[in-house]
C-alpha positions in Angstrom: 6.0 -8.7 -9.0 2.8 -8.8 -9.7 0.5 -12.4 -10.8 -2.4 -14.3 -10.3 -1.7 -15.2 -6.5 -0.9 -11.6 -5.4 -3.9 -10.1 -7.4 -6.2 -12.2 -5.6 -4.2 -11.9 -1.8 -4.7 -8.0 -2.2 -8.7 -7.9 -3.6 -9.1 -10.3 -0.5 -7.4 -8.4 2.0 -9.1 -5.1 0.4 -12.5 -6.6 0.8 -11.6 -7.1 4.8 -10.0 -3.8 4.6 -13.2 -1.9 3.3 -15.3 -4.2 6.1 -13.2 -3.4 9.3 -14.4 -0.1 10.5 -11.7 0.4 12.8 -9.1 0.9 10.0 -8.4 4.5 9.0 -6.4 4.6 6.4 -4.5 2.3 4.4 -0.6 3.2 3.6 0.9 0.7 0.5 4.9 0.1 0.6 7.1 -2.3 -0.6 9.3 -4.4 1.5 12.9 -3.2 1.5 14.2 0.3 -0.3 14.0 -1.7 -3.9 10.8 -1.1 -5.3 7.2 -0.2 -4.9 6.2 -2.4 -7.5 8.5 -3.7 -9.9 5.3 -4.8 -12.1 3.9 -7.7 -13.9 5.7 -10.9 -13.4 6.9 -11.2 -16.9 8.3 -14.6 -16.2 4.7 -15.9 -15.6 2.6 -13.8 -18.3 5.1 -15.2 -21.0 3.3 -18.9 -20.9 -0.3 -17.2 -21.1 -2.3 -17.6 -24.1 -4.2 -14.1 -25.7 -7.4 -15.1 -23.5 -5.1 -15.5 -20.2 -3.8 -12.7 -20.8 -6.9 -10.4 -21.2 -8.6 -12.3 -18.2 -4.7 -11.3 -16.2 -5.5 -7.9 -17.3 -9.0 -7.3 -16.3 -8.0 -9.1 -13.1 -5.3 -6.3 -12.3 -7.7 -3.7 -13.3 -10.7 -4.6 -10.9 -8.0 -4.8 -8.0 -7.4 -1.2 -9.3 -10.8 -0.2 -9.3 -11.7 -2.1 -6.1 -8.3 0.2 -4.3 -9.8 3.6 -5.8 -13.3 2.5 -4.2 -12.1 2.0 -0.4 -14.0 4.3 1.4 -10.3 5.4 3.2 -7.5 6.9 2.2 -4.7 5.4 0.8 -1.0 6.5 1.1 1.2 5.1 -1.5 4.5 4.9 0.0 6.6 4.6 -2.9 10.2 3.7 -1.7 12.5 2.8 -5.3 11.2 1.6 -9.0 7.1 1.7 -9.3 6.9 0.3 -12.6 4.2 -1.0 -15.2 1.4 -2.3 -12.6 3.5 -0.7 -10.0 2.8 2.6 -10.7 -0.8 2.2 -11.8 -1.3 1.1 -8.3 0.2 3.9 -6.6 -1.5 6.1 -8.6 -4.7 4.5 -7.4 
C-alpha cells in the first residue's frame, strides 16, 4: 500500500533513475501475482488531520508527475488488483 515512506523511497529512486544514463527503461511490478498496487494505506491516512491529508495527496501526485517526466519509458506491469493510487500510477 501506498504512505509516506514508499512515496518518498520511489521519488528518491526516480531521481537516481532519471540521473543514471545507462538505464533504458523502467518496467513497475508488484511483488507476487496479488496486486500492482492495492492503493493508499487506509490504515495510516485514517489518523491524518484535513492538512495531512492534503500534503499526503500532493505528495502522491508529484511522485506521479515526477514518473510521467522520466525521460524513459516506463512499462507498467500490472500483475492482479491496481487500485486507487495503484492505478493512477500505472496509468502514469
Amino acid at each position: 500500500a501506498i504512505n509516506e515512506t514508499v512515496i518518498a523511497e520511489m521519488k528518491d529512486a526516480l531521481e537516481k533513475i532519471a540521473a543514471d544514463k545507462s538505464i533504458r527503461v523502467l518496467i513497475l511490478t508488484g511483488e507476487g501475482d496479488r496486486a500492482f498496487v492495492a492503493g493508499a494505506d487506509i490504515a495510516t491516512m485514517k489518523d491524518f488531520t484535513p492538512l495531512e491529508g492534503r500534503v499526503f495527496s500532493q505528495q502522491g501526485h508529484e511522485l506521479l508527475f515526477q514518473l510521467e517526466a522520466l525521460p524513459i519509458p516506463v512499462i507498467a506491469c500490472v500483475n492482479g488488483f491496481a487500485l486507487g493510487g495503484g492505478l493512477e500510477t500505472a496509468m502514469a
